[in-house]
C-alpha positions, 0 to 999 in steps of 0.5 A, spaced: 500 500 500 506 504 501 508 503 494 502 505 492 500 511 495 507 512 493 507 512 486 500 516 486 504 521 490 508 520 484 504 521 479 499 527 482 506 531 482 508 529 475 501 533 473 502 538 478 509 540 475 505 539 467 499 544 469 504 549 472 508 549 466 502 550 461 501 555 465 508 558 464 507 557 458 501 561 457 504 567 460 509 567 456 505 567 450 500 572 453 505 576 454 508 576 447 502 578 444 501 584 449 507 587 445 507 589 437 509 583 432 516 586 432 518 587 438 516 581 441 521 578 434 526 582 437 525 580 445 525 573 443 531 573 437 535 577 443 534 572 448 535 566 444 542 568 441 544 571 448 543 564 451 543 559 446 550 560 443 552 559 450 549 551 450 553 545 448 549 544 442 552 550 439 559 545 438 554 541 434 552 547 430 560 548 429 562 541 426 556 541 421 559 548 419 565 546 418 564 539 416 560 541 409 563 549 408 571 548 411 572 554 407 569 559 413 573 561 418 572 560 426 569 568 425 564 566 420 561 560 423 560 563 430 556 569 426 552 564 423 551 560 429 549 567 433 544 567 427 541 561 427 540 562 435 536 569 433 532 565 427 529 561 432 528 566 438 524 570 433 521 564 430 518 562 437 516 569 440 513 570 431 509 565 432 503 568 437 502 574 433 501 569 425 494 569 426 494 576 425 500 578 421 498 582 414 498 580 406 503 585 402 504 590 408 510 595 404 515 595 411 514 593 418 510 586 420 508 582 414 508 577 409 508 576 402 509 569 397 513 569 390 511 564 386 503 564 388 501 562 382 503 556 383 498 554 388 493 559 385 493 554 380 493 548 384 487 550 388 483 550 382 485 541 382 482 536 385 487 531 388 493 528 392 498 533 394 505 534 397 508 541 400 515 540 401 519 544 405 525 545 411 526 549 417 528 555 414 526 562 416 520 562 420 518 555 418 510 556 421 509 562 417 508 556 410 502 553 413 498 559 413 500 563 408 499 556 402 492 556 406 490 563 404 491 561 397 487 557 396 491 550 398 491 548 405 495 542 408 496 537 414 503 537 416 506 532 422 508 534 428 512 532 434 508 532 440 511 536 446 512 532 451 507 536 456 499 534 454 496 542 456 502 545 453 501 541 446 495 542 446 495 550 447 501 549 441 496 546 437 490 550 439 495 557 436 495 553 430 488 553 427 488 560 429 493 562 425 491 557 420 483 560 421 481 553 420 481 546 423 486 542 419 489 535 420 495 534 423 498 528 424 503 526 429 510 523 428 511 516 428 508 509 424 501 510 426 501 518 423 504 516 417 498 511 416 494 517 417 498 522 413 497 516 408 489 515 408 489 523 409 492 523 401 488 517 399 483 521 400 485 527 395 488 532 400 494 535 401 500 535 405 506 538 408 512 535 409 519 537 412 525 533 409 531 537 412 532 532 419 536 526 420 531 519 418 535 514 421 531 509 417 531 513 412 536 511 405 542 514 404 543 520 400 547 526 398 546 532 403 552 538 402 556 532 399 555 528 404 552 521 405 546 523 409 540 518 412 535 522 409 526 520 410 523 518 402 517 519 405 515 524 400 519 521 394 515 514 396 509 517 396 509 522 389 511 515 385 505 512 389 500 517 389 502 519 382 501 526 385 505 533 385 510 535 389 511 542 390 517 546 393 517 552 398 521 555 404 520 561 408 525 567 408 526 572 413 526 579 411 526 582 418 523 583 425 516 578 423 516 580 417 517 573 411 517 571 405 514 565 402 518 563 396 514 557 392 517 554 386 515 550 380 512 543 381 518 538 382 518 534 375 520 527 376 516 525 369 522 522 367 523 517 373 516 515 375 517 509 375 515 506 383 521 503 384 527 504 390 531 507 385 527 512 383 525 513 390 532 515 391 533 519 385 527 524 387 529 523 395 535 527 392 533 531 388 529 534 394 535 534 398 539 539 393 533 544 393 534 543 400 542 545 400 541 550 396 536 554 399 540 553 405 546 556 402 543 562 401 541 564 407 545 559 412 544 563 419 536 562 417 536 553 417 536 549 424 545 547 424 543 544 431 542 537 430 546 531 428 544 531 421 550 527 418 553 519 421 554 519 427 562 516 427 564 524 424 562 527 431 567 524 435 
């Protein structure tokens, strides 16, 4: 009985310590959305490079630089490192005030799409389709402004390992979004759903730029690099389009959504493992070269390539 009483204990402290994260949590958006989109952009930048640079994860940062661009110098990597800190502390602090960020403002605070004509024209099919994109600039902003045009897409999502402040993330989402939209979470039984999500003539968001570690194995800054096949696998499968797109920061909460042109992959179309491998890689250059104009705006902080070249 002691046992159990004990791990009651254990249990009623775990939530209380959940709940009073959520409730961090949302006073910290609270206070984000008191301030202007800017200024809360600045805050959140500020901080995140003040401290992030200072974390031991920021020497993984460093070796991925210096393992796919050894021309920079120690100086030139410590700036785009300081960079990628501010990005994502601009992301986060961005990310309540998406819902009511303007289309085309002149300056300041906004959004705006090059390419729009490519999902002004989708918009008017019917089928399966697939968005692909990596974590550049302020990634959230895609979802929504693809959705004003016309084309919304359910994504994948890795659940925050707190139920109350998931759920607050989440509720964000469809605000900003202005709509319910499916998302499915990380793993076998997602990608199930994500699947039938296709089947049924609907579209999906895909973030290809992370380490899959049972993925296949493709080149990335001329690097062997384990890579998800999921969006090559399911456009041969599907026989369905696969647009790319990335988000540029321009400045404070003001982004740029940059769409290109439907991937042709006609002259391998084929579903089969080579072509799977063909398209995966294709994805991964468009990757590699939106990375390589704005280094500091992609997430270097992970150990994207084999594991043996980090020790």
């Amino acid at each position: 009985m002691p046992i159990l009483n004990l791990k009651k204990l254990s249990s009623y402290t775990h939530q209380f310590l959940q709940y009073n994260e959520y409730i961090l949590a949302k006073g910290c958006l609270s206070l984000l959305r008191s301030l202007s989109p800017e200024k809360a952009s600045d805050i959140g930048g500020a901080i995140c490079r003040q401290i992030g640079t200072k974390l031991p994860v920021s020497k993984v940062a460093d070796k991925n630089l210096q393992l796919v661009m050894p021309h920079l110098t120690p100086l030139e990597r410590k700036r785009i490192i300081g960079g990628v800190w501010e990005n994502l502390g601009r992301t986060v602090a961005e990310f309540p005030h998406l819902a009511n960020l303007k289309h085309n403002t002149p300056q300041g605070a906004g959004w705006e799409v090059v390419g729009g004509e490519y999902l002004t024209e989708q918009s008017k099919k019917i089928g399966p389709v697939l968005f692909v994109s990596g974590h550049i600039g302020n990634w959230e902003m895609l979802p929504l402004g693809v959705a004003k045009y016309g084309t919304p897409f359910s994504s994948f999502f890795r659940a925050a390992s707190n139920p109350y402040v998931n759920e607050l993330i989440l509720n964000l989402r469809d605000e900003a979004m202005g709509q319910k939209i499916p998302m499915f979470a990380k793993g076998s039984k997602g990608a199930r759903q994500a699947l039938k999500h296709l089947l049924q003539g609907h579209r999906l968001g895909v973030l290809s730029d992370q380490k899959m570690n049972d993925g296949i194995e493709v080149q990335f800054f001329g690097r062997s690099a384990m890579t998800s096949s999921a969006v090559a696998s399911l456009a041969l499968k599907l026989q369905c389009p696969i647009i790319p797109g990335y988000v540029q920061r321009l400045g404070p909460a003001r982004l740029r959504i940059v769409v290109e042109p439907p991937i042709d992959y006609s002259e391998f179309s084929e579903n089969n493992l080579d072509n799977i491998h063909r398209l995966t890689q294709v994805i991964n250059d468009k990757l590699e070269g939106w990375i390589k104009q704005t280094p500091e705006q992609w997430l270097w902080l992970h150990r994207r390539w084999p594991k043996e070249l980090y020790k």
